[in-house]
Structures are given as C-alpha cells and as structure tokens.
C-alpha positions as CSV (number, residue, x, y, z in Angstrom):
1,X,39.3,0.9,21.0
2,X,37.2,4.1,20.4
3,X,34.2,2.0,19.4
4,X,34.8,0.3,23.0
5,X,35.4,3.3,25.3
6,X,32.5,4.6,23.5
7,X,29.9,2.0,24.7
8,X,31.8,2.3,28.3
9,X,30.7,6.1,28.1
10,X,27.1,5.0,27.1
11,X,26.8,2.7,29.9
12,X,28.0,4.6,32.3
13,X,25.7,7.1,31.1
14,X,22.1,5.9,30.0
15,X,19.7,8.7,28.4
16,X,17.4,10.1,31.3
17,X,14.0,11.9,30.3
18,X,12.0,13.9,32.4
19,X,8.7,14.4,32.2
20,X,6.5,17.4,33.7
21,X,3.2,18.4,33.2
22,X,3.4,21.3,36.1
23,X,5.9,23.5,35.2
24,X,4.2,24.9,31.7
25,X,1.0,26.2,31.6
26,X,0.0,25.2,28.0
27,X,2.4,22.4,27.0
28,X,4.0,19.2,28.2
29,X,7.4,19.2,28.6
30,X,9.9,16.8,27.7
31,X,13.4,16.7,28.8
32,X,15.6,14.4,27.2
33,X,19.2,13.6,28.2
34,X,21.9,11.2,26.8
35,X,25.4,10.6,25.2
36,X,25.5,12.4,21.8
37,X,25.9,10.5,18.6
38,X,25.0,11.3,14.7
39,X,21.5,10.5,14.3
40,X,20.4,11.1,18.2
41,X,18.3,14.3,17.4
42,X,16.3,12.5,14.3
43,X,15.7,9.2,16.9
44,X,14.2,11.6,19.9
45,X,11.8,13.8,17.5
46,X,10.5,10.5,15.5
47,X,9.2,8.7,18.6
48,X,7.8,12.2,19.6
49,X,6.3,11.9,15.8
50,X,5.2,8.5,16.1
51,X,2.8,9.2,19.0
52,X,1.3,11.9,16.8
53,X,2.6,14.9,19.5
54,X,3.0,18.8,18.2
55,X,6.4,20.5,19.4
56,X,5.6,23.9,19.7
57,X,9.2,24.8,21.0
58,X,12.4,23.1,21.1
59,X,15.9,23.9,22.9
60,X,18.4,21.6,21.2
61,X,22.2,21.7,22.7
62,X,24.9,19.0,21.7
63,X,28.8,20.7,21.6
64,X,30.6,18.0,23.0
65,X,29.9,14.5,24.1
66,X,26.5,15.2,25.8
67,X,23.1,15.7,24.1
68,X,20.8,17.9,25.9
69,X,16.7,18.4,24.7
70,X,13.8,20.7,25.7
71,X,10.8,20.0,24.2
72,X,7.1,21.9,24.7
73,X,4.9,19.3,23.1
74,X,0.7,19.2,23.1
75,X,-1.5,16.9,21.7
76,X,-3.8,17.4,18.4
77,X,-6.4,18.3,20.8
78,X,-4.2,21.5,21.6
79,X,-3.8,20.1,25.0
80,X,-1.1,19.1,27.5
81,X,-0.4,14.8,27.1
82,X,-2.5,13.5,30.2
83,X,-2.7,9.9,28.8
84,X,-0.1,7.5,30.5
85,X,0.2,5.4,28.5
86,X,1.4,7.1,25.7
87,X,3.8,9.5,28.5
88,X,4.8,6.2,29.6
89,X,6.1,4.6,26.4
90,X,8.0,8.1,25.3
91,X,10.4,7.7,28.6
92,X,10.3,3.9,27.9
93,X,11.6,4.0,24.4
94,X,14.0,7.4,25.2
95,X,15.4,5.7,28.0
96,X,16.2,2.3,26.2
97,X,20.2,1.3,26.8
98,X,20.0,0.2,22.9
99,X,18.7,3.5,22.4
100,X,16.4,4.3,19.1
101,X,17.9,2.7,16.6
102,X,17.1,3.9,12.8
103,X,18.3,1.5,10.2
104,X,20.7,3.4,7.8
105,X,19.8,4.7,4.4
106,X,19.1,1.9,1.3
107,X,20.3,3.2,-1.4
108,X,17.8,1.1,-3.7
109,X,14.1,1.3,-3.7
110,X,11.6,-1.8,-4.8
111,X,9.8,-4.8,-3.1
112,X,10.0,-6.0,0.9
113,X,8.3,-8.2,2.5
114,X,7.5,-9.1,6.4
115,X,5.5,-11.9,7.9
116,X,2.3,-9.4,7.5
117,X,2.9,-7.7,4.4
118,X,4.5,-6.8,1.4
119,X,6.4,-3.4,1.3
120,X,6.6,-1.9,-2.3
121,X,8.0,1.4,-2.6
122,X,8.2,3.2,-5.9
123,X,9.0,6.6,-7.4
124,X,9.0,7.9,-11.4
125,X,6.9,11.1,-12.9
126,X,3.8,12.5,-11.4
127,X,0.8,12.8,-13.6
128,X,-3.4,12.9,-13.3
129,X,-4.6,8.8,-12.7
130,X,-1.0,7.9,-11.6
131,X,-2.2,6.6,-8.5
132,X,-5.3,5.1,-10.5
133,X,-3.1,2.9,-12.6
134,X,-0.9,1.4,-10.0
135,X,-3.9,0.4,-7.4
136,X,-5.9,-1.3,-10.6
137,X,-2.5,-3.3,-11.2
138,X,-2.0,-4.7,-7.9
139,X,-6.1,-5.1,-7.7
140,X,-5.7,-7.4,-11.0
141,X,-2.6,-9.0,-9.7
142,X,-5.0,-10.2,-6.7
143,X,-2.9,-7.7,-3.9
144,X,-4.9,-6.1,-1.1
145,X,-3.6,-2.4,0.1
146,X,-3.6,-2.6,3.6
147,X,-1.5,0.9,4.0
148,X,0.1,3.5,1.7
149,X,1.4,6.5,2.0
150,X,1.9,8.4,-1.0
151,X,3.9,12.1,-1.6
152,X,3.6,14.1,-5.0
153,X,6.4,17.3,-5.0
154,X,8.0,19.1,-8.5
155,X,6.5,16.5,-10.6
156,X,7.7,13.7,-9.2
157,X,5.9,10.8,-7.2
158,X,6.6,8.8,-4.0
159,X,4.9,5.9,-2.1
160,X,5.4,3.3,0.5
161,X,2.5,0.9,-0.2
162,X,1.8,-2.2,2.1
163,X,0.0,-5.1,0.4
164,X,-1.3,-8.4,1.0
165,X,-2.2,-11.5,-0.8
166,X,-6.0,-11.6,-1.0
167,X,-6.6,-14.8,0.0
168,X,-4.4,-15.5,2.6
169,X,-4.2,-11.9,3.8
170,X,-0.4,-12.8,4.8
171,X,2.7,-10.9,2.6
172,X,3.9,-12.3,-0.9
173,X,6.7,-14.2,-1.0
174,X,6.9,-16.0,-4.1
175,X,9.4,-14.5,-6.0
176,X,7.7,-15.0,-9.7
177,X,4.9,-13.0,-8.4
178,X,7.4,-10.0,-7.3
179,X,9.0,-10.7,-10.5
180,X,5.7,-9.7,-12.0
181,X,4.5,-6.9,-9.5
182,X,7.9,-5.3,-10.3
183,X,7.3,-5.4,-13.9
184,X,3.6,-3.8,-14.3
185,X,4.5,-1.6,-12.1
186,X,7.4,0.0,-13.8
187,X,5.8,0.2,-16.6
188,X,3.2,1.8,-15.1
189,X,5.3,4.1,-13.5
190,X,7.6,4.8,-16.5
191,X,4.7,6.2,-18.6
192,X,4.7,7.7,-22.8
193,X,7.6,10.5,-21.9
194,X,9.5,9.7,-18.8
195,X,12.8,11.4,-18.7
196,X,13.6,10.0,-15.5
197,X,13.8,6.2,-15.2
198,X,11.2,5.1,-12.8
199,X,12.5,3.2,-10.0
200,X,11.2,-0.3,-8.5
201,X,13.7,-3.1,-7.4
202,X,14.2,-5.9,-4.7
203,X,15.8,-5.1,-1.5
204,X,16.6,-6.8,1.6
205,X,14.2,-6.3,4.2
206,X,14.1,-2.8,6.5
207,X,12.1,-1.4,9.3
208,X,12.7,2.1,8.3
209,X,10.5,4.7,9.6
210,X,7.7,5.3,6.4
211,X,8.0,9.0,6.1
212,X,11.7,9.2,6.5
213,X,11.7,6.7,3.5
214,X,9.5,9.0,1.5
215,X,11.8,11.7,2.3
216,X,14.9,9.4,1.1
217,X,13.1,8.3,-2.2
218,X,12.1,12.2,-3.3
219,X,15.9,12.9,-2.3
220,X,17.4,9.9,-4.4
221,X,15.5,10.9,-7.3
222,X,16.1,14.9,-6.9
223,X,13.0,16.2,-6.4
224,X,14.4,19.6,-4.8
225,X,15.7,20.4,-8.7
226,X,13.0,23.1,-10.0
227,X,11.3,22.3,-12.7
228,X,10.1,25.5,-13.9
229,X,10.3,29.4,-12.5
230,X,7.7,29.6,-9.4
231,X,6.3,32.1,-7.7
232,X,9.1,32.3,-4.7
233,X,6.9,34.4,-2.3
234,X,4.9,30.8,-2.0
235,X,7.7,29.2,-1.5
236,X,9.8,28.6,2.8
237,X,12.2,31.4,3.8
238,X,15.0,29.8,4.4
239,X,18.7,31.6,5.0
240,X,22.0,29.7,5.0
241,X,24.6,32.1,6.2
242,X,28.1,31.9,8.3
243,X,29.0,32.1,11.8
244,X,32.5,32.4,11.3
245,X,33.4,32.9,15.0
246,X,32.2,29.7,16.2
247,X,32.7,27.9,12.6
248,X,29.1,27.0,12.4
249,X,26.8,27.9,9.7
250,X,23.3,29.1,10.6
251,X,20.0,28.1,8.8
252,X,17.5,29.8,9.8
253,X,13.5,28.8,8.4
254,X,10.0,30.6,8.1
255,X,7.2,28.5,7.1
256,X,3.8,27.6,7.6
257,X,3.6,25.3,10.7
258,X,2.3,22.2,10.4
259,X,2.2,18.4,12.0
260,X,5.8,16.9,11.7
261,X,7.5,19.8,9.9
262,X,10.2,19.4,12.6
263,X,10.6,16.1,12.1
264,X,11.0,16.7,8.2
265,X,13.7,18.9,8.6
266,X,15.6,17.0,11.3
267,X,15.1,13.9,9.0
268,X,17.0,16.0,5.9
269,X,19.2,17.3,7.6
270,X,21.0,13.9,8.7
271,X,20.6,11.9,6.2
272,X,22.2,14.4,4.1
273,X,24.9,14.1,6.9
274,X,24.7,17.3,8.9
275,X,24.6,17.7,12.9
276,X,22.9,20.0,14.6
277,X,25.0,21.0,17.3
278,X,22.4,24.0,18.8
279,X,19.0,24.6,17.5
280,X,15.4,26.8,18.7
281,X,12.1,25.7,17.4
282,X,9.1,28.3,18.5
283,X,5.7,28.3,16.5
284,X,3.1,30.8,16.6
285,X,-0.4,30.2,15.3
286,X,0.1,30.2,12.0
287,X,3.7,30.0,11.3
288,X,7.0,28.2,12.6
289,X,10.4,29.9,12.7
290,X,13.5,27.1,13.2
291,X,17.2,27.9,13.7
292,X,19.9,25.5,13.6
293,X,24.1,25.9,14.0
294,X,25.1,22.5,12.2
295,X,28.5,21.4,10.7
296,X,28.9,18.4,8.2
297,X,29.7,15.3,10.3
298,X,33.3,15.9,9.1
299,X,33.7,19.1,11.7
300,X,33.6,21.2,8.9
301,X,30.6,24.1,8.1
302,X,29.7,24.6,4.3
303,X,32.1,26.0,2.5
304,X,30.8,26.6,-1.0
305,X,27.9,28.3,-2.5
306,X,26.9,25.4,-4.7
307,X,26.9,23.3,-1.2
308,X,24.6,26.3,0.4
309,X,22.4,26.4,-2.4
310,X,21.7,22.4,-2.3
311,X,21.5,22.5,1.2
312,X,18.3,25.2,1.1
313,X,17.2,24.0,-2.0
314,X,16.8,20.5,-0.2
315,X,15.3,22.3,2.9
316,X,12.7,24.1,0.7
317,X,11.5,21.0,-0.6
318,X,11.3,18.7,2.8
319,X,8.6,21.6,4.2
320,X,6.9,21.4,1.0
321,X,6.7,17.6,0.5
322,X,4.0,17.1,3.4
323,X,2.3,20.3,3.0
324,X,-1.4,20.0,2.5
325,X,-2.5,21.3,-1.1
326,X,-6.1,20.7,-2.2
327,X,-9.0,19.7,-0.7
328,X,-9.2,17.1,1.7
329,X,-11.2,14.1,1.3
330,X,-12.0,11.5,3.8
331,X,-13.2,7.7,3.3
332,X,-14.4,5.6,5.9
333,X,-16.1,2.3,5.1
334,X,-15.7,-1.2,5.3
335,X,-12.3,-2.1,3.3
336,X,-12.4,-4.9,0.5
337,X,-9.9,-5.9,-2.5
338,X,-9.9,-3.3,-5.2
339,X,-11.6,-0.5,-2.8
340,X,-8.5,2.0,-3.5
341,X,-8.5,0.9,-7.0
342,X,-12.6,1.5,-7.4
343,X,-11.9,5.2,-5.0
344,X,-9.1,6.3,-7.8
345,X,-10.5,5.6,-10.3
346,X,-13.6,7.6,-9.7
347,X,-11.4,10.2,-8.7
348,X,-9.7,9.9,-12.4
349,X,-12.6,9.9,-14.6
350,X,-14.1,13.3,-13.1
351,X,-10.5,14.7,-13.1
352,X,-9.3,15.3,-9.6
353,X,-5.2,15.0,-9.6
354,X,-4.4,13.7,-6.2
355,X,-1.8,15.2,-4.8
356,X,-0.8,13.5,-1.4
357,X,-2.7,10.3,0.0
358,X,-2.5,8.3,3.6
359,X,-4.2,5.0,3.2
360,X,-5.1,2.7,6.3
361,X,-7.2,-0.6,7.3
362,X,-8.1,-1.6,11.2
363,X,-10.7,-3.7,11.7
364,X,-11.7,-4.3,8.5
365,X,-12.6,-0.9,8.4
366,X,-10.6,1.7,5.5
367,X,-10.0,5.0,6.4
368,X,-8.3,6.7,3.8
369,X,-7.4,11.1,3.4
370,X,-7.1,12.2,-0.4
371,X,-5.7,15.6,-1.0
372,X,-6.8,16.7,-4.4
373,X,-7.1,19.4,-7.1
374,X,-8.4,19.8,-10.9
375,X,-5.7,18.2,-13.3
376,X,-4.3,22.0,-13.4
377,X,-3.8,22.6,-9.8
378,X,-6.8,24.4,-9.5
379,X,-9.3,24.1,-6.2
380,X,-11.8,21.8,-7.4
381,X,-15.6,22.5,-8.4
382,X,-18.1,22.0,-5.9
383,X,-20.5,20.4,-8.3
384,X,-17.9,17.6,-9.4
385,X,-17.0,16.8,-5.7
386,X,-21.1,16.9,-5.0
387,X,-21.5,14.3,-8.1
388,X,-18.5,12.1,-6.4
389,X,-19.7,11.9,-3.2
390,X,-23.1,10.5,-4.7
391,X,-21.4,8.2,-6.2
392,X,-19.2,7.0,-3.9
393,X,-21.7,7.4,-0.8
394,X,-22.1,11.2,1.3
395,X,-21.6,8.8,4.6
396,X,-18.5,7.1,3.1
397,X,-16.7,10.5,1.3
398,X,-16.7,13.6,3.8
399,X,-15.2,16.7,2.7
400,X,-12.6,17.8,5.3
401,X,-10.8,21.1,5.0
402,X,-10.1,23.4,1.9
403,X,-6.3,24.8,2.1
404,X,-7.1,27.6,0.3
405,X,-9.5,29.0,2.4
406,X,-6.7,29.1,4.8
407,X,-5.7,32.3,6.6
408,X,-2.6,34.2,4.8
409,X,1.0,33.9,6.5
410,X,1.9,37.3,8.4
411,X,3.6,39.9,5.9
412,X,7.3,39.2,5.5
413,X,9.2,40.0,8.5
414,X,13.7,40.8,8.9
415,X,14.9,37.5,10.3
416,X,16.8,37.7,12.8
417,X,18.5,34.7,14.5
418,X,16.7,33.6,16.9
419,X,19.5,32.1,18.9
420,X,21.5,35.4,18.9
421,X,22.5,34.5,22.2
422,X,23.5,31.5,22.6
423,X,27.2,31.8,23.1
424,X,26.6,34.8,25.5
425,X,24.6,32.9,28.0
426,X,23.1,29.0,28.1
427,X,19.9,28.9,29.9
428,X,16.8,27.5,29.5
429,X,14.4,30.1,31.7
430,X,12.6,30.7,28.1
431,X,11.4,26.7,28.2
432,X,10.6,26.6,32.2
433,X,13.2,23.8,32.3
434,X,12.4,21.2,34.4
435,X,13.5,21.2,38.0
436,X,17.1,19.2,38.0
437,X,17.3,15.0,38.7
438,X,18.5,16.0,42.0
C-alpha cells in the first residue's frame, strides 16, 4: 500500500528544474525540485557529473517528503553553461517520471559484458608495474582496452577496464575465455605477499556509474584502514559532531577542491546508507568547505564513536581517492592492440609508479592521462621523463601539470558550521534563487 500511495505522490508530483543563466553573475544556476527518496541527492549531482559541470555552491534541503536543490554550477572553462544542448539534456534527464535510476550496490566484483564490450573490474595490492602486468595479459590474451579507469589509495588498487576482442572489436562472450581472463588476472593481481585476497569474479551484468563503482570496490576491500602513521596535516579536515536539538549529526569538510569532489562524497555517503537531510557546498579558489546534517536511513544519527570514526575515516579517503598526485602525463595517438600494454611498460622499466589512470579510444584515436611518481612517491626526474617522451614520441607524450608545484592550502582556520542558521531561518537570498514557477 505504501509502495502504491508512494508512486501516486510521484505522479502527482514530477521533479521540476529550473534553469537560469540571468540571475548569477558568474555561475549557472540549477534548481532542481522533486519527491524525496534515498539515493535522490547522489542521482541529481551524477548527471551534473556526467556532463563534466563544477558546483561551486550547493543549497541542499530534504526534511519531509520534498527534495529541494540549488546549485551554482560553471563549466571547465570557468564559465556560465551557454551550450543547449548539454542545458537541455540536464532538465531532460532531471525531469524524467522514471527519474535517475542508479542500479544498487553488487556486492561481488569480476567480469561483465555488453553488446560493445567486456567490463572487468578488479582490486588486490598496489605495487610499481601493477598496471604493467595486467595490460600485457589481456594484450597476450588478444583483448583490446577501449576504456579504464583506474584508482590507487593506501596500497590498494582499483579499476573498471572495458575491453574488446581484437578481431571482432565486439565484447567477449565465451565463457572459457572469461574463465581464463579471470584466472591470469588474479594471479596477477594476487602477487609474491598479498595479505589481502585479490578480487576478480563473474557477475550479472550492471550499468553502474564507473566512478561510483570505483568508490564501491576501494570501500569493499577497506581501503579507508591506514596502513601506516601519516602525516595528518596532509590529510581532509573533516569533523563529525552532534546536533542534539534537531537529532542530526553534522559533518563538516575542508579540502582541496577539485572536479567531482562533491559527487565523491555524496556517492559515500549513500551507499554507506546515510541521508543528507540539509547540506551547503561553497568553494573558494583553492579550497572547498562542505556541511551536511544526515541521519542513517533508519531515522537515527550516529551514536557511537567507533560509528563516527568509520564514518570520517571513510570520508577522508573518498577526497583522497581522486586526488591528483604526480605528474600528469598525456597520450594522444592513434590507438592499436597492446598500445596501453607498450605505454606501461615503458613507464615500468624507467620506474615511474602510476598512481591514477583514465584510459579512452574515439575514433580510433587513444587519449589516455597517467598520473605518476618515482617507485617511492617521489616527484619524478626531469631527465627520465625527457628520455620517455623520446621514446614514446614528444607529439604523442605531453607533460601536463606537476601537483607539487601547486599553491599551498590557506593556514588552518576554526571551523565553524557553515549552516549555523539553518533552523533560524530558510532562505536562499545567498544562492540568488531562482524567480518561483509562478
């Protein structure tokens, strides 16, 4: 009956975005309103993601049964959205009656496969020529990368890699082959000393978003555990404390801002089933500060210290998983079998550890970023990145952006809660909200 009146309400009641490009001098400004449900927030900030848009601030209100969003949002440009298309498809998708629809969380990781490609998603150890080893297995099992994404965070590996056969360029189906695939690869994966199992099975197929998978595979194998003592200055500032008067509790977060570092946070937060029932987003030019009031879907806030220490331990390490260490390399040139296999492995033999990797094909055409370091962590010589480039081709490798070099986050500041106010008045005038439907 509940499940009934409950697609009545949503009926009765389809999401409505507005979209203004008037009313804010620097930013495009996104309205979103619909019937609240778990998961809603998470749907409305990954097709924000998806289109590759920045939130530079963000109202979030859902007490009750309505869901209410403000959302400041420029391009990578640092310009207002002025292309249509892309405006039209973000009120399209918002205001579909099925809504967004994110498959839930697979508890198993392994081997899927589509009509285009084969989706193989692994996780065990991190260590220098990891990456190496599994592209020269699928090159000499015949599979073509077509795109990966791969994630590196407190010695432990991630990656979502989509392959093809090489002669039919269609996915593999055949399940000897998998069979096989599944078993180099673990052992690959597993190494001389892995305490942790490595993880590779078959599961049914899933459309889940790619970087919220990567988020659910570090998660499932517990990357947020510290391996060793670290330097906690370097590390996100984030509080977890009580608001006993309104039963919520209140996480609040400092960090270096950075593309989709809302989205991460959002994505952790539900799948480790928590709402956000009111939330502010505001980013300055260097850093981000985020607040959240959020309860457990059970109505209840956290109650324990063990639970408040998971919960910011978990945080820390969804801010850290994307961040950008190393140097970043760029390839662009025209993609063949065994390219990422050839790439990594001269990356290995003149002992660059990569630390992160996005790996795409279009046209023919590879375009692949590589963020790396010395096998220590280091910032890499110039002279071994010089003799790599030679190698490789100076048109073909580019040299993007050294993280280091990168101006220093402000001095430590008090926190404060940014949303101090929110029970003493509800208004929007900070956002410019957008002139009412009416």
């Amino acid at each position: 009956m509940d499940d009934e009146y409950a697609k009545f309400i949503k009926r009765m009641n389809p999401p409505r975005v507005v979209i203004d490009n008037d009313v804010c001098e620097d930013a495009t400004v996104i309205q979103v309103d619909s019937v609240n449900k778990h998961g809603i927030l998470l749907d409305v900030v990954q097709v924000l993601t998806d289109v590759n848009l920045v939130i530079k601030k963000a109202y979030i209100s859902s007490d009750g049964v309505w869901f209410m969003d403000v959302f400041n949002v420029i391009g990578h440009d640092g310009n207002k959205i002025r292309d249509n298309e892309v405006l039209s498809y973000i009120q399209r998708t918002l205001e579909s009656n099925d809504g967004i629809t994110v498959p839930s969380w697979r508890e198993s990781v392994g081997v899927m496969h589509s009509e285009e490609h084969t989706s193989i998603e692994l996780s065990g150890t991190d260590r220098p020529g990891l990456l190496s080893e599994v592209c020269a297995v699928l090159a000499d099992l015949n599979c073509n990368v077509v795109n990966a994404e791969i994630w590196t965070h407190n010695a432990r590996a991630a990656a979502v890699v989509h392959v093809t056969d090489h002669t039919t360029n269609c996915a593999i189906k055949d399940p000897n082959r998998l069979s096989t695939i599944k078993e180099l690869l673990c052992n690959v994966l597993r190494g001389n000393n892995d305490l942790k199992a490595a993880k590779m099975s078959v599961s049914p197929p899933g459309v889940t978003n790619r970087d919220r998978r990567l988020h659910q595979i570090m998660f499932a194998d517990r990357d947020y555990e510290r391996v060793e003592i670290e330097d906690k200055s370097s590390r996100p500032h984030v509080t977890v404390l009580d608001c006993i008067q309104k039963d919520y509790t209140v996480i609040t977060m400092r960090s270096k801002d950075r593309p989709k570092l809302l989205f991460d946070i959002i994505c952790t937060l539900t799948d480790m089933q928590y709402v956000v029932f009111h939330g502010m987003v505001s980013t300055g030019r260097m850093e981000a500060f985020q607040e959240f009031y959020i309860r457990h879907v059970d109505g209840f806030p956290i109650s324990s210290e063990a639970e408040r220490e998971r919960v910011t331990q978990c945080l820390e390490a969804a801010i850290e998983r994307r961040a950008c260490e190393g140097l970043e390399l760029q390839l662009y040139t025209d993609d063949r079998v065994g390219l990422l296999s050839d790439i990594t492995r001269i990356f290995r033999e003149n002992s660059l550890c990569i630390k992160r990797a996005e790996i795409s094909t279009k046209d023919r055409k590879a375009k692949d970023t590589f963020y790396v370091t010395d096998v220590t962590g280091n910032p890499v010589d110039t002279k071994t990145i010089d003799s790599i480039r030679r190698q490789i081709g100076l048109s073909v490798l580019q040299v993007k952006y050294h993280t280091s070099l990168a101006p220093k986050p402000a001095e430590e500041r008090t926190m404060r809660f940014l949303f101090g106010n929110l029970f003493k008045t509800r208004t929007f005038q900070n956002f410019k909200l957008i002139r009412s439907y009416s």
